[in-house]
C-alpha positions in Angstrom: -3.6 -6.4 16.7 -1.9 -9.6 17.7 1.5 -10.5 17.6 2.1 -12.8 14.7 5.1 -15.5 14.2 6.9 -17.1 11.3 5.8 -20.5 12.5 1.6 -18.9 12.2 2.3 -18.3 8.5 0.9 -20.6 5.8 1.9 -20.2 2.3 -0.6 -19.1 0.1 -2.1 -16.5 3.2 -4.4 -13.9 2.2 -3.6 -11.0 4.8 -6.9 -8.9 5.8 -7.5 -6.4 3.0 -6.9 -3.0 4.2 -9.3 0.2 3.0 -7.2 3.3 3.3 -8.1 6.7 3.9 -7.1 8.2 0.4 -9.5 11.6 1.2 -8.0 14.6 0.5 -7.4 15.5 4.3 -5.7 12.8 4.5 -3.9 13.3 1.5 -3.1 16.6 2.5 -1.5 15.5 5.9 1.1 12.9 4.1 2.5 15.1 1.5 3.0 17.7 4.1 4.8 15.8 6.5 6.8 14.4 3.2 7.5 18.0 2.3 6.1 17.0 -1.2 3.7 20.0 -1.6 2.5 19.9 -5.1 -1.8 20.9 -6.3 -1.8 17.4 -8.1 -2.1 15.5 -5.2 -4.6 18.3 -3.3 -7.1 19.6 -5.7 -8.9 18.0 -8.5 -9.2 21.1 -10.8 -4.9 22.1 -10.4 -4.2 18.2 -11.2 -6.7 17.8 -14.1 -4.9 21.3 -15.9 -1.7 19.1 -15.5 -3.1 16.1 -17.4 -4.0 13.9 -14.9 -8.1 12.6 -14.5 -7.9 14.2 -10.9 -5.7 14.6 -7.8 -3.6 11.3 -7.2 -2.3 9.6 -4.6 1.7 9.8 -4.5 3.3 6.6 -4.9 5.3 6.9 -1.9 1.4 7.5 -0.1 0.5 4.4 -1.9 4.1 2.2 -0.8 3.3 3.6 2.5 -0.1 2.1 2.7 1.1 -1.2 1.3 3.5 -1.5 4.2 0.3 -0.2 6.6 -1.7 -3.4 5.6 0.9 -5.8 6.7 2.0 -4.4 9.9 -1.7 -4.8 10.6 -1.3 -8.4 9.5 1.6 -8.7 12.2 2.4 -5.9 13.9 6.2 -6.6 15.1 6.9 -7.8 11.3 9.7 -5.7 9.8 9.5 -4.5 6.1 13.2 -5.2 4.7 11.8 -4.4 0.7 8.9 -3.4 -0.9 8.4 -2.9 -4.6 6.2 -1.2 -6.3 4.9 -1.2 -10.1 2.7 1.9 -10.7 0.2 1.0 -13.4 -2.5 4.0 -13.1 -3.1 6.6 -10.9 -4.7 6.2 -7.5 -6.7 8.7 -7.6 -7.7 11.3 -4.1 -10.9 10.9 -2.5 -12.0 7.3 -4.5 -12.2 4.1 -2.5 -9.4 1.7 -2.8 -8.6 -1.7 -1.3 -5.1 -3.1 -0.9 -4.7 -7.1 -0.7 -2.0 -9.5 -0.2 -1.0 -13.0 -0.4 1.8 -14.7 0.9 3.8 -16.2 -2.3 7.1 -17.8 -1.0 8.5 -18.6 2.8 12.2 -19.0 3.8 12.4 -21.0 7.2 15.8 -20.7 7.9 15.8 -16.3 7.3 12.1 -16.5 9.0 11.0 -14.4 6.1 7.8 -14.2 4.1 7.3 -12.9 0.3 3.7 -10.8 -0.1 2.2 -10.6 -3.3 0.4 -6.7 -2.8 -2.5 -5.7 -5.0 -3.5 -1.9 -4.6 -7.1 -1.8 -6.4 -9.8 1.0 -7.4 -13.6 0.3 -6.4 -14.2 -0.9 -10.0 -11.9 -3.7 -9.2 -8.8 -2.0 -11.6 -5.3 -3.0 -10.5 -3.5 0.5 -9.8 -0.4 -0.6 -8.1 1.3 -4.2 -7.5 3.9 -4.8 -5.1 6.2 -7.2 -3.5 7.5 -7.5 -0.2 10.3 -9.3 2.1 8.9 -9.3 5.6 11.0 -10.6 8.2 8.9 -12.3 11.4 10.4 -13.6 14.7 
């Protein structure tokens, strides 16, 4: 990864798409560490007698991954906000792509908007976000 700078940025940026690891392992690891232990976001069968089509992602998982893709876009960039619109659910152990796209620049705060798509592999829009990145 290499350092990026307000003054590299060019409105209307895509930022390299980002595949995240959504497996159940994986999975498994965040909501421990979040102390969010719950069978709908672990195991298929527990989350499909609560409703859902399958274990999910939690949205916080999902934020999390948001803000992963742009620190790999610039890795000394600080996230100051990121919002999130949950559409449907992402769901465990499917392959998923987030994208972004830079939207608006303030040169005087050095800070960049990101338009942030989180899709399925079908190309369905499961979350949309927006972020205020401050660069040096």
């Amino acid at each position: 990864m290499t350092s990026r700078r307000f003054s590299d940025v060019e409105f209307g940026e895509d930022l390299p798409p980002l595949t995240p690891d959504t497996s159940i392992p994986n999975v498994t690891t965040f909501v421990k560490a979040a102390g969010m232990l719950n069978e709908r976001f672990t195991d298929h069968e527990a989350a499909r007698k609560q409703g859902l089509p399958g274990a999910i992602v939690p949205g916080i998982m999902s934020q999390a991954v948001m803000a992963s893709m742009i620190h790999h876009w610039a890795p000394e960039a600080q996230v100051e906000k990121i919002d999130t619109v949950f559409r449907a659910p992402v769901l465990v152990g499917h392959p998923h792509t987030v994208t972004g796209v830079v939207t608006d620049m303030d040169d005087d705060a050095h800070t960049v908007e990101i338009d942030l798509t989180l899709e399925n592999e079908a190309g369905e829009t499961r979350v949309l976000g927006t972020a205020t990145v401050r660069l040096p």
